[in-house]
The first five atom37 places (N, CA, C, CB, O) and aatype in JSON, in Angstrom:
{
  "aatype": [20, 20, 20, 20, 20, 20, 20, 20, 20, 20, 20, 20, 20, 20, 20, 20, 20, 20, 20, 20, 20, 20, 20, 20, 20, 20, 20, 20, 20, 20, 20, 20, 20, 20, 20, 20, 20, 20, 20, 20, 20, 20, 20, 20, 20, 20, 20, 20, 20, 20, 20, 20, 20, 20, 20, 20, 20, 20, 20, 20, 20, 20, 20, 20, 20, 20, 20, 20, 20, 20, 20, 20, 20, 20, 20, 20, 20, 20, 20, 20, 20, 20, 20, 20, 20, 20, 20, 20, 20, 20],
  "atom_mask": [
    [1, 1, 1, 1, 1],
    [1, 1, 1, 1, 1],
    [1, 1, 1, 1, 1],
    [1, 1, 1, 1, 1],
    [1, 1, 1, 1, 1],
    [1, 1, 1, 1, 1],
    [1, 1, 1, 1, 1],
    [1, 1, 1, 1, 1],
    [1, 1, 1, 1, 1],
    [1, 1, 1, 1, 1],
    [1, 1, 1, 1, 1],
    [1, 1, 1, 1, 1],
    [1, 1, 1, 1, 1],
    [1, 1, 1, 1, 1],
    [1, 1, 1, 1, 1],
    [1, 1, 1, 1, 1],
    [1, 1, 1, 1, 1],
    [1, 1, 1, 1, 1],
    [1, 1, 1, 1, 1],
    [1, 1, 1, 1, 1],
    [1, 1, 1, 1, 1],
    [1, 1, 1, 1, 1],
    [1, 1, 1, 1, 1],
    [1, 1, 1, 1, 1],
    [1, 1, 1, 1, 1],
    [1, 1, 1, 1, 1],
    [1, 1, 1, 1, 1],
    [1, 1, 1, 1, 1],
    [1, 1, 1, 1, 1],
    [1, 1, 1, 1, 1],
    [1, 1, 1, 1, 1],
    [1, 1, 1, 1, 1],
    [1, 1, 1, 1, 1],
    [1, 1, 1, 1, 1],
    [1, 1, 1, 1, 1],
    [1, 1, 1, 1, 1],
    [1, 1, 1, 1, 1],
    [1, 1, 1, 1, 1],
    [1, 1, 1, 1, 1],
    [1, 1, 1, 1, 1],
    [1, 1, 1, 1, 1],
    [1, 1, 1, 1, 1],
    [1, 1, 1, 1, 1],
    [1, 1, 1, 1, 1],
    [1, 1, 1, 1, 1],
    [1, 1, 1, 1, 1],
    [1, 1, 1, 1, 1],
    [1, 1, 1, 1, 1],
    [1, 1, 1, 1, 1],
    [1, 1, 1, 1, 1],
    [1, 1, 1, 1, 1],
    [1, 1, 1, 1, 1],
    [1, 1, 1, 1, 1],
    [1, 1, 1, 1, 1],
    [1, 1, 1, 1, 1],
    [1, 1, 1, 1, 1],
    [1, 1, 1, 1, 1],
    [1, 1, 1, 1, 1],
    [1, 1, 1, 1, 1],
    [1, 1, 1, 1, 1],
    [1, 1, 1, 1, 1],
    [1, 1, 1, 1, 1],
    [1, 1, 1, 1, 1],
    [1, 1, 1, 1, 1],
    [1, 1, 1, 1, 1],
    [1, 1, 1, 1, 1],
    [1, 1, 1, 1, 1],
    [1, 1, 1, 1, 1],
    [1, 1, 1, 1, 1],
    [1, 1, 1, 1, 1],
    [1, 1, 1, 1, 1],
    [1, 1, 1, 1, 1],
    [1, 1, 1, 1, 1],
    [1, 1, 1, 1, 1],
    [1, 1, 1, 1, 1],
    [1, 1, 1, 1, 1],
    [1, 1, 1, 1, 1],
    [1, 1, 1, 1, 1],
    [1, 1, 1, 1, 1],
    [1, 1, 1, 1, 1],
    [1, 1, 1, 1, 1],
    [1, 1, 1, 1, 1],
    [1, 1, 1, 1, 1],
    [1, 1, 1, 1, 1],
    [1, 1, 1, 1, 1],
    [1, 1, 1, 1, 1],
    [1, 1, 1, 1, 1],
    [1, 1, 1, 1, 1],
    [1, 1, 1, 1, 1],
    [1, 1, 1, 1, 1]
  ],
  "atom_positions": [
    [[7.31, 16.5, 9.85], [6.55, 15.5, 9.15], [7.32, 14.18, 9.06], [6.19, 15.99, 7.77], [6.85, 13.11, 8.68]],
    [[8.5, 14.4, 9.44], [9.5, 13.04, 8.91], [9.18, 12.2, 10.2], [11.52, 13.38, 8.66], [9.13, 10.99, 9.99]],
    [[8.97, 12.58, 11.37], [8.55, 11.84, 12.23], [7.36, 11.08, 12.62], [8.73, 12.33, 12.82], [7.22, 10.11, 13.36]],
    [[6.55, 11.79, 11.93], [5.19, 11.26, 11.55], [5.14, 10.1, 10.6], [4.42, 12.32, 10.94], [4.33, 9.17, 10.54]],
    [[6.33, 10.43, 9.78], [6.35, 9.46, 8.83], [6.73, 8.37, 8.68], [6.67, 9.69, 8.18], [6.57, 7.58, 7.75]],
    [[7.63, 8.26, 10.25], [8.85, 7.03, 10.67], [7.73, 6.19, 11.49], [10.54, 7.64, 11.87], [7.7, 4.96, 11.51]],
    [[6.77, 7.04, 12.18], [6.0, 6.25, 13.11], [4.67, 5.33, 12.61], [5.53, 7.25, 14.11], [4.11, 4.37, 13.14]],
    [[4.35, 6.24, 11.01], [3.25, 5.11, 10.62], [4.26, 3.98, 9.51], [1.59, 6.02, 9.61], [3.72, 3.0, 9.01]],
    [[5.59, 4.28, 9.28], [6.12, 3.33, 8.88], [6.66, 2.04, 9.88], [6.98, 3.92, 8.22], [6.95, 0.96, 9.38]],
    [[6.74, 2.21, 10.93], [7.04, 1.19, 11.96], [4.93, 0.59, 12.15], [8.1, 2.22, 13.8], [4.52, -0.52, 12.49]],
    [[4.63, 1.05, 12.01], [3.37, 0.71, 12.78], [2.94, 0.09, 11.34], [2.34, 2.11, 13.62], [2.47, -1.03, 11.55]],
    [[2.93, 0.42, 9.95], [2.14, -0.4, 8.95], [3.64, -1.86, 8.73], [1.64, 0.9, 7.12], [3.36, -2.93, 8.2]],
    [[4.6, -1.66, 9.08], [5.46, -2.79, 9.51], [4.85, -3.85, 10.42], [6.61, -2.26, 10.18], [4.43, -4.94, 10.02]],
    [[4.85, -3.47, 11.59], [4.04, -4.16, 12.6], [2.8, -4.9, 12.02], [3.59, -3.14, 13.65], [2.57, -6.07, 12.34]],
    [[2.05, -4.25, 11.21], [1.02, -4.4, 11.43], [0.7, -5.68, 10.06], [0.33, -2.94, 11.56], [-0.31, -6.37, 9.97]],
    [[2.07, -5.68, 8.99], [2.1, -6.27, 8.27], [2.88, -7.71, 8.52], [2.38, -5.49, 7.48], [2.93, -8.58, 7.64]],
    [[3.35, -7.81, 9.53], [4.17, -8.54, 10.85], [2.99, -9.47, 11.1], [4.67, -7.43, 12.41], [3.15, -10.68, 10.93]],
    [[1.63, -8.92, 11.55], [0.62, -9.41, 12.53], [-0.41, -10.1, 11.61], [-0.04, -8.17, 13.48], [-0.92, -11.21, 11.78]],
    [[-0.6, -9.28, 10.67], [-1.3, -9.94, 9.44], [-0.44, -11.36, 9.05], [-1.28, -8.79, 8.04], [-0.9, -12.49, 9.2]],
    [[0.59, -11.1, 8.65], [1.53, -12.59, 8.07], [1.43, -13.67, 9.28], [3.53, -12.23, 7.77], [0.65, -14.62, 9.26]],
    [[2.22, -13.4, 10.2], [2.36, -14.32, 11.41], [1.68, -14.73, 12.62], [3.17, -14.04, 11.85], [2.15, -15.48, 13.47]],
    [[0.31, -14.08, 12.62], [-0.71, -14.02, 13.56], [-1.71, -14.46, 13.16], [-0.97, -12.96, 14.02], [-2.14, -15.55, 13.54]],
    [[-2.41, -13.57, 12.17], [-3.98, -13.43, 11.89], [-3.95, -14.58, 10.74], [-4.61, -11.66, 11.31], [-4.82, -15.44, 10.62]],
    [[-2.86, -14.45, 9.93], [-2.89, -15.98, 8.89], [-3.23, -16.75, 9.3], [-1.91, -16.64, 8.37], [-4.37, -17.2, 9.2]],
    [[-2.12, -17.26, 10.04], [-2.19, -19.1, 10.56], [-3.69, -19.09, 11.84], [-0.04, -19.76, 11.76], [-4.03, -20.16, 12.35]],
    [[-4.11, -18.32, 12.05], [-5.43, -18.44, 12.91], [-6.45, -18.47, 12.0], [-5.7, -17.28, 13.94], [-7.38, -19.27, 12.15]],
    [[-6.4, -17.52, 10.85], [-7.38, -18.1, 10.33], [-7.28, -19.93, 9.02], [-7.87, -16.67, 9.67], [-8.14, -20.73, 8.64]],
    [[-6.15, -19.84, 8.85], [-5.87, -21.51, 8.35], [-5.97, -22.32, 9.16], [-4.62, -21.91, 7.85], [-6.63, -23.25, 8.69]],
    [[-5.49, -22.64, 10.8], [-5.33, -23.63, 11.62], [-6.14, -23.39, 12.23], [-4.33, -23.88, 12.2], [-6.79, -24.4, 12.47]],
    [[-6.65, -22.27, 12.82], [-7.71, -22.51, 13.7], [-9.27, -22.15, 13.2], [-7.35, -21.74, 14.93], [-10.29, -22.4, 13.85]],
    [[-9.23, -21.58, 12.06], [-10.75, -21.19, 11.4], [-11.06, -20.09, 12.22], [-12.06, -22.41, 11.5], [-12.25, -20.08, 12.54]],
    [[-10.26, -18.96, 12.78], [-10.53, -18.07, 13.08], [-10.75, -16.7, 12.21], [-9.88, -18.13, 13.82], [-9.98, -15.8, 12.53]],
    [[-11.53, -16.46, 11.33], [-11.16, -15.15, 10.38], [-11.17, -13.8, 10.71], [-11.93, -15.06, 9.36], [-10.86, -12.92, 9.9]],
    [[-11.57, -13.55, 12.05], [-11.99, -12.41, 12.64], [-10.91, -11.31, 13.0], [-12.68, -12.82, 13.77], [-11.1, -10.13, 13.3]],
    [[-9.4, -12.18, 12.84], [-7.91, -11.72, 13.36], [-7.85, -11.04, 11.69], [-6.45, -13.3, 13.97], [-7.49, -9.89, 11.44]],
    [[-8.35, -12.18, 10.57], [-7.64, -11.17, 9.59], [-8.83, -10.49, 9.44], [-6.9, -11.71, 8.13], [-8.17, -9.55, 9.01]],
    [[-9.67, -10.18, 9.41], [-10.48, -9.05, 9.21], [-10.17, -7.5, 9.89], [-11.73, -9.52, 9.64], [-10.19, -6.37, 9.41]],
    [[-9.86, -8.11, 11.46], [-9.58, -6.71, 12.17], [-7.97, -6.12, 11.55], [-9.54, -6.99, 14.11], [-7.73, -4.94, 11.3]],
    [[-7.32, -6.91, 11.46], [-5.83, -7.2, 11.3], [-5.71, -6.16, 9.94], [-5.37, -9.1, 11.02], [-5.39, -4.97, 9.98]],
    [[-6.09, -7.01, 8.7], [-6.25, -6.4, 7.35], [-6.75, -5.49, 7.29], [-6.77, -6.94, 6.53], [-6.39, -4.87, 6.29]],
    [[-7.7, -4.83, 8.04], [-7.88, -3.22, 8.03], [-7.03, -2.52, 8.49], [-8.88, -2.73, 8.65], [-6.53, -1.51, 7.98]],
    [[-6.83, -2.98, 9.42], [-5.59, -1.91, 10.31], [-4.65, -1.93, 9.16], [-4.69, -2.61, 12.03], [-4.5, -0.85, 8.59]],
    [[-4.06, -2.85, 8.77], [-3.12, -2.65, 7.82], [-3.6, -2.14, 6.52], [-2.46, -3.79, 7.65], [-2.7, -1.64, 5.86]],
    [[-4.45, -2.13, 6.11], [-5.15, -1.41, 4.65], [-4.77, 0.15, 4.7], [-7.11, -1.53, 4.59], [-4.22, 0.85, 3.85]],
    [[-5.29, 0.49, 6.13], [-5.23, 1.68, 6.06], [-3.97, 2.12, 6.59], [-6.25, 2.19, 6.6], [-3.46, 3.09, 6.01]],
    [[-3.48, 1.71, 7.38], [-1.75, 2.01, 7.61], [-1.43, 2.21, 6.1], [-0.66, 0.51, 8.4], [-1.1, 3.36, 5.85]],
    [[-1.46, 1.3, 4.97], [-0.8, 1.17, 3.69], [-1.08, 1.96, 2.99], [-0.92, 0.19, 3.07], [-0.46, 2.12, 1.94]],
    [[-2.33, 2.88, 3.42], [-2.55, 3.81, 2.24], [-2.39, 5.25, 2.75], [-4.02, 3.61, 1.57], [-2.44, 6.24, 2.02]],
    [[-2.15, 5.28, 4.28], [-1.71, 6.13, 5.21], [-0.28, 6.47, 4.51], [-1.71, 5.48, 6.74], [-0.06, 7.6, 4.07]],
    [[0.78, 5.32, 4.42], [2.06, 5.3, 4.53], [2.18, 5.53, 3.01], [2.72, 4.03, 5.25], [3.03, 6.39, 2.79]],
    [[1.73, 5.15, 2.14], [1.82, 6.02, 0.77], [1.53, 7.45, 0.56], [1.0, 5.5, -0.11], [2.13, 8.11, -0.3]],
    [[0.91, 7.78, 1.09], [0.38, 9.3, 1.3], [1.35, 10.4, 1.88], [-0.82, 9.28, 2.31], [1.53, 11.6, 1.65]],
    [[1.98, 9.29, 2.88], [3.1, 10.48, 3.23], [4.24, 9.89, 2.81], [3.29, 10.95, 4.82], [5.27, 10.24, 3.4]],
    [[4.33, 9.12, 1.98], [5.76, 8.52, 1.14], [5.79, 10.1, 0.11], [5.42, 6.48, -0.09], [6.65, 10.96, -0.03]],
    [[4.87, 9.98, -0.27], [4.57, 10.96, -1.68], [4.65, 11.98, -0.94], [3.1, 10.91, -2.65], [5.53, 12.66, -1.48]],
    [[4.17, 12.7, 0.26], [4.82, 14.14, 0.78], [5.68, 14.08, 1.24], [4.33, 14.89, 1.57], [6.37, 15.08, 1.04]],
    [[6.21, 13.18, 2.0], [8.0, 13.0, 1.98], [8.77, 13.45, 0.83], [8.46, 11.47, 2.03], [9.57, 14.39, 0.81]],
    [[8.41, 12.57, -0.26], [9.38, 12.98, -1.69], [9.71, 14.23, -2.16], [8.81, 12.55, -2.88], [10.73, 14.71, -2.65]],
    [[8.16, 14.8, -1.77], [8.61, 16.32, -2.09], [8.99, 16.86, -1.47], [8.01, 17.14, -2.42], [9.8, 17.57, -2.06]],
    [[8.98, 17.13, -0.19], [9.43, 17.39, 0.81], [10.74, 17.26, 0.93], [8.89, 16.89, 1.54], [11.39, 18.05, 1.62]],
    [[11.2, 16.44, 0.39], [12.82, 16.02, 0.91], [13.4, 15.86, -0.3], [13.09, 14.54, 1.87], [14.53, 15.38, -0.19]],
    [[13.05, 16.1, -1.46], [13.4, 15.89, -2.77], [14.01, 14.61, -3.07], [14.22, 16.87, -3.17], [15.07, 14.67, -3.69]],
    [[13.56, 13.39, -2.73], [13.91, 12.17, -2.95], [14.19, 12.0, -4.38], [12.96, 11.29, -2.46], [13.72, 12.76, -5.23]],
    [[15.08, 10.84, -4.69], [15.17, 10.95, -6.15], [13.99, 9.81, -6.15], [16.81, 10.64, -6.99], [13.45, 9.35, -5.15]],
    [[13.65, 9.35, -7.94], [12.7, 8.37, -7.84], [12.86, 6.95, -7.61], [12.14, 8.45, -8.77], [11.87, 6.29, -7.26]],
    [[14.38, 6.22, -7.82], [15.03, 5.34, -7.06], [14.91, 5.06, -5.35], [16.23, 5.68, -7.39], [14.92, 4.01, -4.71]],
    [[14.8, 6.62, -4.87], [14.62, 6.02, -2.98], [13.32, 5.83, -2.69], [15.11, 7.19, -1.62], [13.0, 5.0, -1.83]],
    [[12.3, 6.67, -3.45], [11.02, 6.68, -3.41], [10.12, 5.19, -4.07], [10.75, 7.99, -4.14], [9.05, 4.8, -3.6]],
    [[10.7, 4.69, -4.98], [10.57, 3.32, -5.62], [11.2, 2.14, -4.22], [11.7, 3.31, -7.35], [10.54, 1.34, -3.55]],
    [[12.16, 2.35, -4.18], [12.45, 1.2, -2.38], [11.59, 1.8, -1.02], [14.62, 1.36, -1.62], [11.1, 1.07, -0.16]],
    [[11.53, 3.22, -1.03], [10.7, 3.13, -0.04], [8.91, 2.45, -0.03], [10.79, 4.48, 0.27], [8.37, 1.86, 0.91]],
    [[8.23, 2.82, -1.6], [7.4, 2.06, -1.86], [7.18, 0.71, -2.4], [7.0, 2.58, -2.27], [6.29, 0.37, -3.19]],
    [[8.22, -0.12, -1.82], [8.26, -1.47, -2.28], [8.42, -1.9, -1.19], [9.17, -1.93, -3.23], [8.17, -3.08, -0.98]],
    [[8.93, -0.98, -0.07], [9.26, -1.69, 1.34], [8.09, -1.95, 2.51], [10.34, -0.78, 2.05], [8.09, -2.66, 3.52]],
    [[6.91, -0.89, 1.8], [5.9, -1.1, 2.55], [5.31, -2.66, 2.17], [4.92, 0.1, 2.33], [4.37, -3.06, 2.86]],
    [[5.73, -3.39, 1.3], [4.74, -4.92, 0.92], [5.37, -6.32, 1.38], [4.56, -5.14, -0.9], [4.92, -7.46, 1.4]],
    [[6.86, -5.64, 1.8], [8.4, -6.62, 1.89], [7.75, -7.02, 3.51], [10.53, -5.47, 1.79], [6.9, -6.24, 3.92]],
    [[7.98, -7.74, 4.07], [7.89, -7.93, 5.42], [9.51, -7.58, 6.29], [7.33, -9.57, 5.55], [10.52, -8.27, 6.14]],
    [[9.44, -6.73, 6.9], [10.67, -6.2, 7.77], [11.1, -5.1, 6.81], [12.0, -7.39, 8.13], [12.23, -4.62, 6.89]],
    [[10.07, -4.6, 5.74], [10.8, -3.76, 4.54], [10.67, -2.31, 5.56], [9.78, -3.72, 2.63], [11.67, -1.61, 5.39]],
    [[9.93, -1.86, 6.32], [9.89, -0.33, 6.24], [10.49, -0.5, 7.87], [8.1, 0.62, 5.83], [10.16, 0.36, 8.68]],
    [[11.19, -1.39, 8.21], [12.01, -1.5, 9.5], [13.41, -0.89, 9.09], [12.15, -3.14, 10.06], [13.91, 0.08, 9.66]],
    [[14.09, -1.72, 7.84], [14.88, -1.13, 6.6], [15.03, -0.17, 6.56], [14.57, -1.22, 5.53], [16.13, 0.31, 6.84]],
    [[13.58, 0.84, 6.05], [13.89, 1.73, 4.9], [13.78, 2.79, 6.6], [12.53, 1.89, 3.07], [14.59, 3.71, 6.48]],
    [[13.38, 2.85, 7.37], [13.6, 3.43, 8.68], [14.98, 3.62, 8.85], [13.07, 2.63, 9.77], [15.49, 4.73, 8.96]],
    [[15.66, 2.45, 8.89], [17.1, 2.73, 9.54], [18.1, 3.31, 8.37], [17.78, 1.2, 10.22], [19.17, 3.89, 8.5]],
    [[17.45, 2.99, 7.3], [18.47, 3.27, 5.97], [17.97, 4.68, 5.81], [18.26, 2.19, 4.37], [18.75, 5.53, 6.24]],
    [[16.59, 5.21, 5.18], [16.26, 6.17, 4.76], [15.97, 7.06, 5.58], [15.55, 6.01, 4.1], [16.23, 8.14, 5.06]],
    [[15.45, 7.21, 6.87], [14.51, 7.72, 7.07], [15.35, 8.33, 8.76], [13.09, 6.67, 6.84], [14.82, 8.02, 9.83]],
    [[16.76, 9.25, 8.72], [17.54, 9.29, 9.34], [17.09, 10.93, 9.67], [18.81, 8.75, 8.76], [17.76, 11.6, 10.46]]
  ]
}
């Protein structure tokens, strides 16, 4: 499961990457909103994907509530669950 768990944490990273630096400024500069619409779902559900298995991780691995508190703060950080990958998630 831990691998499952590294891969939707790189991917709701990415995807929170694409939302900030992509789909934003297209829809401010160019009046495009269609980037954050597709964009912000993908990432909605990555985010609630990646909580889901934050919380079966914990038990799973008996996290204390300190790693589990940075790992769920890292999903909102931009480059946060790139981090908590290389730090935590070994």
């Amino acid at each position: 499961m831990l691998k499952f768990f590294k891969i939707i944490a790189l991917l709701e990273g990415t995807s929170l990457l694409l939302l900030l630096l992509f789909a934003m400024p297209m829809k401010y500069m160019f009046q495009e909103p269609i980037f954050v619409q597709i964009i912000g779902m993908a990432h909605g559900i990555l985010f609630i994907v990646y909580m889901i298995m934050a919380i079966m991780q914990k038990i799973e691995s008996n996290w204390s509530l300190k790693i589990f508190g940075i790992i769920s703060i890292a999903s909102v950080i931009p480059f946060g669950t790139f981090y908590v990958d290389r730090k935590y998630l070994k």
